[in-house]
N, C-alpha and C positions, 0 to 999 in steps of 0.2 A: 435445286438444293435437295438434296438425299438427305433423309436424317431418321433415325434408329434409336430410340429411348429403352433401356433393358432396366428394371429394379434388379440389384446386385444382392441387395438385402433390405430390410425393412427402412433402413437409414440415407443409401446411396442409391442414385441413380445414376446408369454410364448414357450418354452423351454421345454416340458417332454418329458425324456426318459430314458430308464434300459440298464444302461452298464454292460454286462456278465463280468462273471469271465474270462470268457473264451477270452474277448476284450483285457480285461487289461494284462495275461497274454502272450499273442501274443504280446503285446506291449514290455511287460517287455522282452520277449525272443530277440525282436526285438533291443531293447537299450541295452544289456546285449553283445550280438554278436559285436555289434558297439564298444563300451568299450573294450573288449576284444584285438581287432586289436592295441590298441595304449595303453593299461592299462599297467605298471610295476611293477609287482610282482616277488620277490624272488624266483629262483629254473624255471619260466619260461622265453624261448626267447620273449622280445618283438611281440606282433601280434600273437603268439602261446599258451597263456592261456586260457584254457578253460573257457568255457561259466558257467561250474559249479559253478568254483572256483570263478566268477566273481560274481552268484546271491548269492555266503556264501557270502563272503565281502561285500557287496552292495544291498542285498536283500531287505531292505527297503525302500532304495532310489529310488531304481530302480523301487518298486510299486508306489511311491509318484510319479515318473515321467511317470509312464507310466498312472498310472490315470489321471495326467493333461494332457497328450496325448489325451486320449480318450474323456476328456473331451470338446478338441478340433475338435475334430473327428466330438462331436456332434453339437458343435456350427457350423463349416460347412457344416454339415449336413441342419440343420436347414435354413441354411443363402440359399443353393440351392432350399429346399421346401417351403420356404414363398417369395422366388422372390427375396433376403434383398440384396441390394449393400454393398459393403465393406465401400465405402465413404460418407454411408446413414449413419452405426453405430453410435454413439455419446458414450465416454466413454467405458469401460470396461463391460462383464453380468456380472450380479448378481444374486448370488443363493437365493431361495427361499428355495430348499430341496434342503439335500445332503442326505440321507437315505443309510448306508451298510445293504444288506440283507445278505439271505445265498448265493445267484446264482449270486450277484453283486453289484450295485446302483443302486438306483433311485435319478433321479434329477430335477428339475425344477431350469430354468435358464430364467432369463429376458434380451432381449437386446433391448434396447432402440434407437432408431434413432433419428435422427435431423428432427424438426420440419416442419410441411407445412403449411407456414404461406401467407393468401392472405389477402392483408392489402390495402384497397382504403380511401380514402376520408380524411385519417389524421390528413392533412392541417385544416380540419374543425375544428379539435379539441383545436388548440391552444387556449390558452385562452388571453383575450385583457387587454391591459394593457395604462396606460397612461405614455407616455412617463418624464420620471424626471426633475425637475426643479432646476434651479442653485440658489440660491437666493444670491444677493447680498455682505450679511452678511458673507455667508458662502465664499465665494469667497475671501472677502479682509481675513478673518481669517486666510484658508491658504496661502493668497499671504504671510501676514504676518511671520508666519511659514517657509515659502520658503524663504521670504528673510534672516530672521533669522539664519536659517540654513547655508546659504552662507555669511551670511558676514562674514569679517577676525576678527579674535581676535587680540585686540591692547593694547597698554599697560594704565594701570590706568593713567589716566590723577590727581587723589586727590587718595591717598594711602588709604585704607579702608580693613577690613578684608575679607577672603576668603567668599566667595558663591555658591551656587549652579547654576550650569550653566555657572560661570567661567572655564579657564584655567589656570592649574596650574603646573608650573617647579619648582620638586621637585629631592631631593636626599632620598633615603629609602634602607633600612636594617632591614632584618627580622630573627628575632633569634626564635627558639625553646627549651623551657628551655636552655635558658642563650648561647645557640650555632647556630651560620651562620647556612642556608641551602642552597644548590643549587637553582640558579634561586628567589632568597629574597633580591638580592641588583639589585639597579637600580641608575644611573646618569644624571641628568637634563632630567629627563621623562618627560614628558609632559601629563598630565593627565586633562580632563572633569572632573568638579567634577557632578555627576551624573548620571554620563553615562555609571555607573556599567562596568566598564571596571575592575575593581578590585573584590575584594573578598566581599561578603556583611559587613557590618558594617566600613571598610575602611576609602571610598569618607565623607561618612556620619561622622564621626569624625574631619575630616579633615575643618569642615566647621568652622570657626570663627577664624582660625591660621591667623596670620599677616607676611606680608615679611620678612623674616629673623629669625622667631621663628622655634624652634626644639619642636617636640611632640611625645609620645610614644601611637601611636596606636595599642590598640587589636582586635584580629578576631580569629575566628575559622573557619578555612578551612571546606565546605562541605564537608557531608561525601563520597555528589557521586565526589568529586576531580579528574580530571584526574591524577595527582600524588600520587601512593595510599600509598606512604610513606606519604604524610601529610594530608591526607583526613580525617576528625573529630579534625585535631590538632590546638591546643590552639598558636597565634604567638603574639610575640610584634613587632611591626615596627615602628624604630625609623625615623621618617620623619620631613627632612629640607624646607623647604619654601622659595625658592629661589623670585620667580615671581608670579604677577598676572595679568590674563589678560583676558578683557571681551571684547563680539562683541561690534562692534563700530554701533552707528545709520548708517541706510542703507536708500537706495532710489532703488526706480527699475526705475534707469537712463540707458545711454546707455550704462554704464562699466558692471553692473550687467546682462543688456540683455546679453552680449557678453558672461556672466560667466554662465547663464543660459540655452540660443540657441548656444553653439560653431558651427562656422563655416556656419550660416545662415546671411551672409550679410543685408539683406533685413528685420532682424528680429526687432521689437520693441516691446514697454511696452505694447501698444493692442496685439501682437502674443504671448506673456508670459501670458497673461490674459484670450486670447481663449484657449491655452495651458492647463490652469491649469483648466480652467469652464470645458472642455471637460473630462478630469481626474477625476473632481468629477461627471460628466455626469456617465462617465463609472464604477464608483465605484457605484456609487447609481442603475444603472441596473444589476450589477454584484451581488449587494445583494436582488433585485428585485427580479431576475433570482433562486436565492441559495433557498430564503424562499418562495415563493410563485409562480413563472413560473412553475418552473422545477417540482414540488410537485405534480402540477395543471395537467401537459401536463401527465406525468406518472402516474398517477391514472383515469385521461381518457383515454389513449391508453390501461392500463390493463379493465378495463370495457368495453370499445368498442370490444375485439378483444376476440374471444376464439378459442383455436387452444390445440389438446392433447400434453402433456408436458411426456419429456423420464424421468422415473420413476425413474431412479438411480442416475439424476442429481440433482432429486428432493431430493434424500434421501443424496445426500451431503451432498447440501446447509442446510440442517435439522440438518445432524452433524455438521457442522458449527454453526450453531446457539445453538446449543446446547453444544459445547465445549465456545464459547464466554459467555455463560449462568455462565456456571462450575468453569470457571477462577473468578468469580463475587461471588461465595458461598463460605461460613463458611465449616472449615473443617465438622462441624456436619449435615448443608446440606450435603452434599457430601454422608456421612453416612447412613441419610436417603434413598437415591438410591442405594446404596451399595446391588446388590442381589435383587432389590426389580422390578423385571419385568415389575410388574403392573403398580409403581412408572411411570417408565423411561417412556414406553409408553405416557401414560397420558402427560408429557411431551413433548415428540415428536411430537405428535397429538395437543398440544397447541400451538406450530408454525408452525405446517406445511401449513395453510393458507400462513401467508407470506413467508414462504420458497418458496410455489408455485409459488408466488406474485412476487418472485426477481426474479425465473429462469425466468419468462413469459416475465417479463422486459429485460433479457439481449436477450432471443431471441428475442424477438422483435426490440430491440433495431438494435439489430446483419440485421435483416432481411430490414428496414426501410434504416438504415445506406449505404447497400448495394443497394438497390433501390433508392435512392440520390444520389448514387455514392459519399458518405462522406467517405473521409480515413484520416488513422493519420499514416504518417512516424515513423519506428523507431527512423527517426534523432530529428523530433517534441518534439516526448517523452525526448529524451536525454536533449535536449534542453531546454525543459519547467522545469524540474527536475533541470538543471543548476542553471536558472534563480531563481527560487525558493530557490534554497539554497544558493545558493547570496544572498540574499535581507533579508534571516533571519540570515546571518553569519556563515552558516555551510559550512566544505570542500565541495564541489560538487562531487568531484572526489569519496570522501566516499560517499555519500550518494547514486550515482547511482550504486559504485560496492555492496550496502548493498541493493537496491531494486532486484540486479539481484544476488547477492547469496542466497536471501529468494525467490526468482519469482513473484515477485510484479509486474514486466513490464507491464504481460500482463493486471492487474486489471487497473493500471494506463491509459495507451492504450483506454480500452476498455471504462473508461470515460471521456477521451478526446474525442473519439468517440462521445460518448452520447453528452455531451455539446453542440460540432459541431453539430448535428443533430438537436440536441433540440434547437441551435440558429435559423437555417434555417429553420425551420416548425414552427417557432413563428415568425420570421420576425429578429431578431436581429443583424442578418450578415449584415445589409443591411446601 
């Protein structure tokens, strides 16, 4: 076995060498004898079948493994003649040639390492920004909204037809061609009108009913329905109008603080109002941050920094981008690349700039993060993922067991990282 280790660059190492015939079958004899000891074959004792009998049965397997044996052979080969730590590798090699001759293989094989990234002066790079301004306007608007939000619903003081943005206690019955379905009757529900709590076209019917009127509302169930017995189906709902009831004028008095700071003694209508200036403070840096910080600081850290990038992560993030591409084409796209080499290339090579551009970012990122000593807990992650799926109405419970049966963690992780970093090397932690 011939074999030739060259560093390409600080990142890559190439890989050539000719595995004999003569390797792989010593291999093969070798896994063959193993087998043997514990294989169960008819007519022999357990541990007593021959090695013959073993490579008829098994002879091709046992070349497929004893070549990935060898092929191992050579990577540690290799990892002893270029210096390569096992904890340096990044990723899996990857073949350049697999070539069968008459006497063997030949192979060229890549292995890539983790980066050496020397990174000073950073700090420099952030970019300045003006701190956001509250105005006035915008202040009493959400107060407004906030108070709105909180005050109780009371009953019509002068009887008037239904609205949007009322409350309404209602009785409803949902038939399907002419027959009840499971889960289509309700009793003194209490329903928003607007607040899309119901089926589209519903609430929206429902608006002009007076107390005490009965009305036949239609809808059709979407088709992505979680009930896929009624998903695309056509319903009538027979709906009674019991009550109506709208928010009563509010004040942000001392009942309201109470209903808005619980359990802060000390709190008044100025602490509701720093409260709420501070919230849109931080909304208007957090969108600062999204469209123009973050953009700004990441495309000065990839310009500032050059460091060689391990080649077969690069060729991931490539197929990545180029599967996200594919999902996006007409089946006759698709076609076009069908067999056409040349096509695909040309492709590959059209994003591989920013394929390069993302890997160079996460190590970097990866690299900076750890010299700040910035981390993000497992529990953070859990937590931030909670929170989020609270606040737009989804299970939480599903949504975290759906990012870790796909492997999402780690992508989410990793820009929580970023964020954190990218707050502290701009000032915004502070």
């Amino acid at each position: 076995m011939n074999i030739t280790a060259t560093k390409t660059d600080t990142a890559n190492v190439l890989v050539s060498a000719t595995i004999d015939n003569a390797d792989v079958e010593k291999n093969s004899e070798k896994i063959a004898k193993k087998l043997s000891k514990t294989a169960k074959v008819d007519g022999f004792r357990k541990g007593k079948v021959p090695v013959a009998v073993i490579k008829q049965m098994h002879g091709e397997q046992l070349k497929q493994e004893a070549e990935q044996e060898a092929i191992q052979e050579v990577v540690e080969a290799a990892k002893k003649e270029a210096d390569i730590k096992t904890e340096d590798i990044i990723g899996d090699p990857s073949f350049k040639k697999f070539e069968r001759t008459e006497n063997g293989i030949d192979v060229e094989i890549t292995i890539s390492l983790r980066p050496t990234i020397e990174a000073e002066g950073y700090d420099k790079l952030a970019p300045e920004y003006e701190e956001p301004a509250v105005e006035a306007s915008e202040l009493d608007e959400r107060l407004n909204k906030l108070l709105e939000a909180n005050s109780p619903y009371k009953k019509l003081k002068e009887e008037r037809a239904l609205e949007s943005g009322d409350q309404s206690t209602i009785d409803f019955l949902g038939k399907i061609d002419g027959e009840a379905f499971d889960g289509g009757k309700g009793e003194g529900f209490e329903l928003v009108i607007g607040s899309g709590q119901f089926i589209p076209g519903f609430e929206d019917q429902m608006i002009g009913m007076n107390k005490g009127e009965t009305k036949d509302v239609t809808v059709t169930f979407p088709e992505e329905y979680q009930a896929k017995d009624l998903a695309g189906k056509e319903a009538v709902f027979t709906v009674t109008l019991h009550e109506i009831k709208a928010r009563g004028d509010v004040e942000l008095d001392e009942e309201m603080v109470k209903r808005l700071i619980p359990g802060d003694e000390e709190a008044t209508a100025e602490t509701v109002k720093e409260k709420v200036s501070e919230q849109i403070k931080n909304e208007k840096l957090q969108k600062l941050y999204q469209e123009e910080l973050k953009p700004k600081l990441m495309e000065a850290l990839i310009a500032e920094y050059s460091f060689d990038l391990p080649q077969n992560i690069v060729e991931q993030e490539i197929d990545a981008q180029i599967n996200q591409k594919a999902q996006q084409m007409s089946e006759e796209e698709l076609a076009e690349y069908k067999g056409n080499d040349e096509k695909i290339d040309e492709l590959r090579n059209s994003v591989r700039e920013d394929a390069s551009n993302s890997v160079k970012a996460t190590f970097l990122v990866d690299a900076l993060a750890r010299q700040e000593g910035v981390e993000v807990s497992d529990n953070e992650v859990s937590q931030t993922i909670y929170y989020e799926a609270m606040m737009s109405g989804q299970d939480p419970q599903a949504v975290i067991e759906y990012y870790q049966q796909n492997n999402l963690l780690p992508a989410i992780k990793m820009g929580m990282i970023e964020d954190k970093l990218f707050a502290k090397i701009i000032g915004l932690d502070k």
